[in-house]
C-alpha positions in Angstrom: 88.2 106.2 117.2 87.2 102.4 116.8 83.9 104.0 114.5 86.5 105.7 112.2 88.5 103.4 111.5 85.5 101.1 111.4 83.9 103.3 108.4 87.2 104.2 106.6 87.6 100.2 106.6 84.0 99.9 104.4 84.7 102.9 102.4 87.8 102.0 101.1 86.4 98.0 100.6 83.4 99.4 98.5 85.7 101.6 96.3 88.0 98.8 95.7 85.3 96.5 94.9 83.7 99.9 92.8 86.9 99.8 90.8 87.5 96.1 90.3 90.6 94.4 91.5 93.6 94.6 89.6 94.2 91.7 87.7 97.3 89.7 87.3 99.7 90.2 84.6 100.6 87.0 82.8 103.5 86.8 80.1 105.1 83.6 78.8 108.8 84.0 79.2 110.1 80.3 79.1 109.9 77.2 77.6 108.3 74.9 80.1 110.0 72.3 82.0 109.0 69.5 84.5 110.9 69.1 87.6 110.1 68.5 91.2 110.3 72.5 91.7 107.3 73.7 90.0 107.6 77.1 90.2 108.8 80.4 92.6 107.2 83.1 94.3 108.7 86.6 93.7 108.3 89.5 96.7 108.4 92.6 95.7 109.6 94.9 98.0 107.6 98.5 96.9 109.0 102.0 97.7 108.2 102.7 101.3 105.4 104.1 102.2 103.9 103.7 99.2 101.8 100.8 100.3 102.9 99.1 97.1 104.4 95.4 97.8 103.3 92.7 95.3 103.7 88.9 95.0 104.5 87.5 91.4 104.6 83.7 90.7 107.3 81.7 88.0 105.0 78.4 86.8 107.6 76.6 84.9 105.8 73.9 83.6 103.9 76.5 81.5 106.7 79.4 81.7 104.4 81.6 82.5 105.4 84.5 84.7 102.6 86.1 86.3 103.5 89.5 87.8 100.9 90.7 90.9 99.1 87.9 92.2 97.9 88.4 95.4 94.8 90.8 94.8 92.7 88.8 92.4 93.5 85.9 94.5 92.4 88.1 97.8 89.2 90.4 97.1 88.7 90.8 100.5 91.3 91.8 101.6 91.6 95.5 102.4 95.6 96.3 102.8 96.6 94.2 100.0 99.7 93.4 101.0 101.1 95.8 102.1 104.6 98.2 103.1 107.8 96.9 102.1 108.5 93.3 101.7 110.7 92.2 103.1 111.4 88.6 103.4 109.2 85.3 101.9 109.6 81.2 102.8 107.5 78.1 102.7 107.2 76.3 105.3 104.5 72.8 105.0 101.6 74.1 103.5 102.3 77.5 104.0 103.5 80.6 102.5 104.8 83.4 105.0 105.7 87.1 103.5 107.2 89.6 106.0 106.2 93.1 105.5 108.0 95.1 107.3 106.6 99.0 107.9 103.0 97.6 107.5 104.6 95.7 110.8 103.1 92.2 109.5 103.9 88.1 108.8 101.3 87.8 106.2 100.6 84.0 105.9 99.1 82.3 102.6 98.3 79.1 101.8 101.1 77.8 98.9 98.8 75.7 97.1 96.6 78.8 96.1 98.5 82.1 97.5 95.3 82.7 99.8 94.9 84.6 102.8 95.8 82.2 106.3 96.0 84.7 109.1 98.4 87.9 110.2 100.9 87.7 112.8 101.6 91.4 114.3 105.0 91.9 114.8 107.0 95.6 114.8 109.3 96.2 111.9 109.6 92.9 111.3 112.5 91.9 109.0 113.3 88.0 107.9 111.7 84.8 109.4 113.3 81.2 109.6 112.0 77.9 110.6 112.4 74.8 113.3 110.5 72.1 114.7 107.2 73.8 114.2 107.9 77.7 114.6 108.9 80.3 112.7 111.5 82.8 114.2 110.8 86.6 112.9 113.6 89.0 113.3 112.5 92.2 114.5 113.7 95.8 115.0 110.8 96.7 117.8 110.6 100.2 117.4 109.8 102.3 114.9 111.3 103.0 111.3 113.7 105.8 112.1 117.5 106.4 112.6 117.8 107.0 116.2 121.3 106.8 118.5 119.2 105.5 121.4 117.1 102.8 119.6 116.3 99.9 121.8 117.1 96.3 121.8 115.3 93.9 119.0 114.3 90.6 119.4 113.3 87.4 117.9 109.6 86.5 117.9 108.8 82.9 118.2 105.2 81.6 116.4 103.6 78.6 116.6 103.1 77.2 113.0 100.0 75.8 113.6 98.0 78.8 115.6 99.7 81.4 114.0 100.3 82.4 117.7 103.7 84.2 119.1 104.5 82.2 121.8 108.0 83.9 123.2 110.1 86.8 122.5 113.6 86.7 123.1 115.9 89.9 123.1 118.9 90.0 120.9 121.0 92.8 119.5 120.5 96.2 117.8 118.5 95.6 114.5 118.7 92.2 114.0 118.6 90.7 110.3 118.6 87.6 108.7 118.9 84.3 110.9 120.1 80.6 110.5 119.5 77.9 112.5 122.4 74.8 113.5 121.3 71.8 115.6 119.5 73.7 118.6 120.6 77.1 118.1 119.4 80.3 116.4 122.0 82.8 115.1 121.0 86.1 114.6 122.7 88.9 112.5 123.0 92.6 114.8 123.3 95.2 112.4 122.4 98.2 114.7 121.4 100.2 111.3 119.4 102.6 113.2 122.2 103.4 115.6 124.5 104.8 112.8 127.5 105.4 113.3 127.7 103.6 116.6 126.8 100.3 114.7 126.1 96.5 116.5 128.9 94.4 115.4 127.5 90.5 116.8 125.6 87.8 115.8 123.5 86.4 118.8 123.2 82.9 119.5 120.1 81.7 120.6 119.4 78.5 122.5 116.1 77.2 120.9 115.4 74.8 124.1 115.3 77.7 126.7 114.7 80.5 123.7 117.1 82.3 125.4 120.4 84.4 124.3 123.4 82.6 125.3 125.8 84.5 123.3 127.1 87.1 121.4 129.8 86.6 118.8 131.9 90.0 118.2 132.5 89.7 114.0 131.9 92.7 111.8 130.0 96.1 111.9 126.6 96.5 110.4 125.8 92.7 109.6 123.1 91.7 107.4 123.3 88.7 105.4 123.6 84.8 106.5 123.9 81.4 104.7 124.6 78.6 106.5 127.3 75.7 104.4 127.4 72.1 104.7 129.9 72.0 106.4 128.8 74.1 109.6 130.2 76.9 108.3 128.2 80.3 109.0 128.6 82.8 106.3 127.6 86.1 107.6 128.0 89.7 105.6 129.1 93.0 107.3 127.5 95.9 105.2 130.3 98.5 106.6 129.6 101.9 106.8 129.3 102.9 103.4 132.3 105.5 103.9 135.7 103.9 104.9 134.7 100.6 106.3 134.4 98.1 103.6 132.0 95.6 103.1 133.0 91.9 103.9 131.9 88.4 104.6 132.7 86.6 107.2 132.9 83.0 108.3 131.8 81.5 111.6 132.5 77.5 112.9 129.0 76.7 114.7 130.8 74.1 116.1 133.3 76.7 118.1 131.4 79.4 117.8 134.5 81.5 116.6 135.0 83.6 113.8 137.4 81.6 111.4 138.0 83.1 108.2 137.4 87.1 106.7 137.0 87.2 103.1 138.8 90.7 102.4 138.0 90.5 99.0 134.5 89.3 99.2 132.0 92.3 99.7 128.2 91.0 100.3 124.9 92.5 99.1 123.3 89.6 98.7 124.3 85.9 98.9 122.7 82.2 98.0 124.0 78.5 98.6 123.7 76.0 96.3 125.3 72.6 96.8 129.3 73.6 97.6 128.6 77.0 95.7 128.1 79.9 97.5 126.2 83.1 95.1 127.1 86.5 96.0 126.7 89.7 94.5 128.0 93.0 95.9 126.2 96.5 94.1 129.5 98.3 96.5 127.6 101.8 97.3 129.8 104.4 98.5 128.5 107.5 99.9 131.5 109.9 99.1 130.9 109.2 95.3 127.4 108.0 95.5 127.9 105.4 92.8 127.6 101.6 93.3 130.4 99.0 91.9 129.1 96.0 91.3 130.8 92.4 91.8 129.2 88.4 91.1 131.6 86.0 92.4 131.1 82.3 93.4 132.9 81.2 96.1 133.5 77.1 96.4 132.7 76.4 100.3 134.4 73.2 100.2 137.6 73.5 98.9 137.2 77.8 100.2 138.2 79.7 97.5 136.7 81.8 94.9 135.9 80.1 91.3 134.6 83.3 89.5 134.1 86.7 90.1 131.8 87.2 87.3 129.4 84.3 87.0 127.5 86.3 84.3 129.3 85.3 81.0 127.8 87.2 78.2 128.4 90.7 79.3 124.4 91.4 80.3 125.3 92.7 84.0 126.0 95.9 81.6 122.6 96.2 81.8 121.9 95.7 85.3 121.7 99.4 86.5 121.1 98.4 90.6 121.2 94.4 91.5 119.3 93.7 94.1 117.6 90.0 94.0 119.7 86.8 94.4 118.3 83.1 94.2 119.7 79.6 93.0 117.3 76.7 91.5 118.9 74.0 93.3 117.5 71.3 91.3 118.7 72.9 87.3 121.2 75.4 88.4 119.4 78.4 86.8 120.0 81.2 89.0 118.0 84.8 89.0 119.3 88.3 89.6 116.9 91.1 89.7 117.0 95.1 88.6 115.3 98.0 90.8 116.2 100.3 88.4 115.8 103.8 90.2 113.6 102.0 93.4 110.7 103.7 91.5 109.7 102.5 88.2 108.8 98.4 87.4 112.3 96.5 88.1 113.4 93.3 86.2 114.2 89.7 86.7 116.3 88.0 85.2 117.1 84.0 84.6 120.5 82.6 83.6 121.3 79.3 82.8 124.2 77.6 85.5 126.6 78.4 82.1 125.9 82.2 83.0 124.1 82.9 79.8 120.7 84.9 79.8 117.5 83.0 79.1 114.7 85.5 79.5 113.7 88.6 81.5 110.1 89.8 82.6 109.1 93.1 84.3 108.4 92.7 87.5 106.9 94.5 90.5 108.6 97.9 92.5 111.8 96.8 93.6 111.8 92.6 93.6 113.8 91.4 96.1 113.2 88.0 97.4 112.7 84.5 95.8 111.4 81.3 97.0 111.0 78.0 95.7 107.9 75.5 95.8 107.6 72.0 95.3 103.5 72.6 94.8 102.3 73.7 91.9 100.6 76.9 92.3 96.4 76.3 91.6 95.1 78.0 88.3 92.7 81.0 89.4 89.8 79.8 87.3 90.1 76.6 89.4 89.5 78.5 92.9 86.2 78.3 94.4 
């Protein structure tokens, strides 16, 4: 067995070194501007199974958007990147990409997007940090819908060996995470258990990195942003059929749920300053269409300020939002297009006035933006 997989391992390196590596695909899309953010990294998610995740970079001192990144800058290695992406953040010097059905934390260094190590963990889904470890939410068992799918957990790894170091079990499915002081929230969506969906958000003390809690809020959660105020925003996906999507508001201080935003449906959500990003694509499954929504909601003063933060009328041509990010230093804000989930999606940049300033083809399906304060290194400056 070992001896197979040990020979299908050099035949498939020699024909990928036979056929060349794919290069990246650079295209000037802005003007160029200094700032202390120097640039973003775009995940692209790629249709499952398909093997076809792909990381694009934003330089914007040059403008220069360059769409598939990770192979020229990674010859040797085999998988590429890998099945679904889904989830990327920096944390010190490094860059961590969580691909889920490949069941994989691949981390890169940020300076040069070059293979660190792999941390194994099954169906892993998003990854937060504190005090020196990253917290990867994961599903545990495998990618199916199943009434009797176990527990997940949280996986705890030690920035600096790349080791996991605890597990600690949560809810069904867990999703995105945010940490408060010394505890770890956790969104349960219990996805895989449909209908009989997990409707709490685990709370996880980070000194014992045990559960302490569950908080009962919503079915199917997904989404979480914590507020400057303490505030826990958290979105319930409903069930796609009579149960609406909403977001929700938790008090880390009480622990209680405190407000439910009827009105405010969640696909996809991002803070910036007082200003809360959210987007809603609205999929029912009796009509099979999706009704999409942008509002900004004002977390201080808790009310909504627009419900269309896209002013010229482009989000016509948005056929399924799906990316959501926030420069917080210029106020530019991005909003991808997967398209059908099958051809080359879009991305989009706005100005904070709503108003388009470019687009770029990107990768299948992008998804999920990150920020960085270093300055990707040219590739004709690598060793």
């Amino acid at each position: 067995m070992y001896l197979l997989i040990a020979v299908f391992a050099v035949c498939f390196s020699s024909c990928r070194r036979e056929l060349g590596i794919l290069p990246s695909r650079p295209e000037i899309v802005g003007d160029g501007e200094s700032g202390d953010i120097k640039g973003f990294f775009l995940l692209n998610e790629g249709n499952m199974g398909s093997n076809t995740a792909s990381l694009d970079y934003y330089d914007y001192e040059t403008g220069i958007y360059h769409a598939n990144i990770y192979p020229e800058r990674n010859p040797t290695v085999v998988h590429e990147l890998g099945d679904v992406g889904n989830d990327i953040d920096i944390y010190g010097s490094k860059l961590y990409a969580v691909i889920n059905c490949s069941n994989l934390v691949e981390v890169m260094d940020v300076a040069t997007a070059r293979h660190v190590g792999t941390v194994y963990i099954p169906n892993c889904r998003y990854v937060t940090f504190d005090g020196g470890y990253a917290y990867v939410s994961s599903y545990a068992g495998p990618v199916e819908i199943d009434p009797n799918a176990r527990l997940g957990y949280v996986a705890k790894i030690d920035t600096a060996t790349l080791q996991v170091v605890g597990e600690c079990t949560v809810g069904y499915q867990p999703e995105e995470m945010v940490v408060v002081g010394r505890k770890l929230y956790v969104a349960n969506s219990g996805g895989y258990r449909w209908p009989n969906y997990d409707r709490t958000v685990s709370v996880i003390d980070l000194d014992t990195f045990t559960e302490t809690k569950k908080i009962d809020v919503a079915i199917n959660l997904h989404r979480m942003e914590l507020d400057n105020y303490g505030n826990i925003y958290v979105s319930s996906r409903g069930d796609y059929y009579d149960v609406p999507s909403k977001t929700y508001i938790i008090d880390s201080r009480t622990d209680e749920v405190t407000d439910v935003l009827h009105l405010l449906p969640c696909s996809e959500m991002a803070l910036a300053g007082d200003s809360l990003y959210v987007y809603s694509s609205g999929y029912s499954k009796y009509t099979e269409t999706y009704d999409a929504s942008y509002a900004i909601w004002d977390t201080k003063q808790k009310k909504v300020v627009t419900r269309s933060f896209i002013t010229d009328g482009t989000d016509e041509d948005i056929e399924r939002p799906y990316c959501l990010a926030v420069n917080p230093d210029n106020g530019d804000f991005f909003v991808s297009d997967a398209k059908d989930y099958v051809v080359p999606g879009e991305l989009h940049c706005y100005g904070r006035d709503g108003r388009r300033k470019w687009s770029v083809t990107a990768g299948n399906i992008p998804a999920h933006i990150v920020f960085t304060r270093t300055a990707l290194v040219p590739l004709d400056e690598l060793e």
